[in-house]
C-alpha positions in Angstrom: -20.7 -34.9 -7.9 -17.3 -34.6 -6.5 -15.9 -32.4 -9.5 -18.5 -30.0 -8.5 -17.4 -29.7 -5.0 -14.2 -29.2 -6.3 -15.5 -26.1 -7.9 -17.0 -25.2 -5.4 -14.2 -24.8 -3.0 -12.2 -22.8 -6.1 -14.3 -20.4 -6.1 -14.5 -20.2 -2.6 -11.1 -20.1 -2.1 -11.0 -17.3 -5.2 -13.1 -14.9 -3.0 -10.7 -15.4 0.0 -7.4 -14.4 -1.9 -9.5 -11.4 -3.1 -10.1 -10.6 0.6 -6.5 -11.0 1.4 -5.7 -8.9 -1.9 -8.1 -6.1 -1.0 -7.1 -6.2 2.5 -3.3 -5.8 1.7 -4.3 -3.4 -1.2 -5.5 -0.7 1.5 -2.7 -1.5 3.7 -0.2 -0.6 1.4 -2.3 2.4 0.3 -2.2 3.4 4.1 1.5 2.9 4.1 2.0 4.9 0.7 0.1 7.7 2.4 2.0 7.7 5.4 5.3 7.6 3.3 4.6 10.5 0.6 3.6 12.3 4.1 7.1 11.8 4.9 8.5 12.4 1.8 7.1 15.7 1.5 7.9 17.1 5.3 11.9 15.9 4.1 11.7 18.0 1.1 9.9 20.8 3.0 13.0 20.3 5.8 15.8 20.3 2.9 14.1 23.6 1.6 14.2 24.8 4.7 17.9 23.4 5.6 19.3 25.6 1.7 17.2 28.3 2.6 19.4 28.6 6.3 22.4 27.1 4.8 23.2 28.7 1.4 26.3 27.0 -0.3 27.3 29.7 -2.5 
């Protein structure tokens, strides 16, 4: 009886990692959203900056 309480507290254990996985899964979605964001305004500002600045 004991061995199955033992299982039963693995799995339930299992399903809170996977909560803690999915949860830092869409934070670092959020984050890569935010950064590609960011990424493309300093591309779009260094086309911008060789558009102003040409170094021929």
């Amino acid at each position: 009886m004991s061995e199955n309480n033992k299982e039963n507290k693995s799995k339930a254990d299992d399903v809170h990692v996977s909560d803690g996985l999915a949860e830092l899964l869409e934070v670092s979605e959020q984050l890569t959203e935010e950064e590609v964001q960011k990424a493309a305004e300093d591309a779009k500002q260094a086309v911008e900056d060789a558009k102003n600045h040409p170094h021929h």
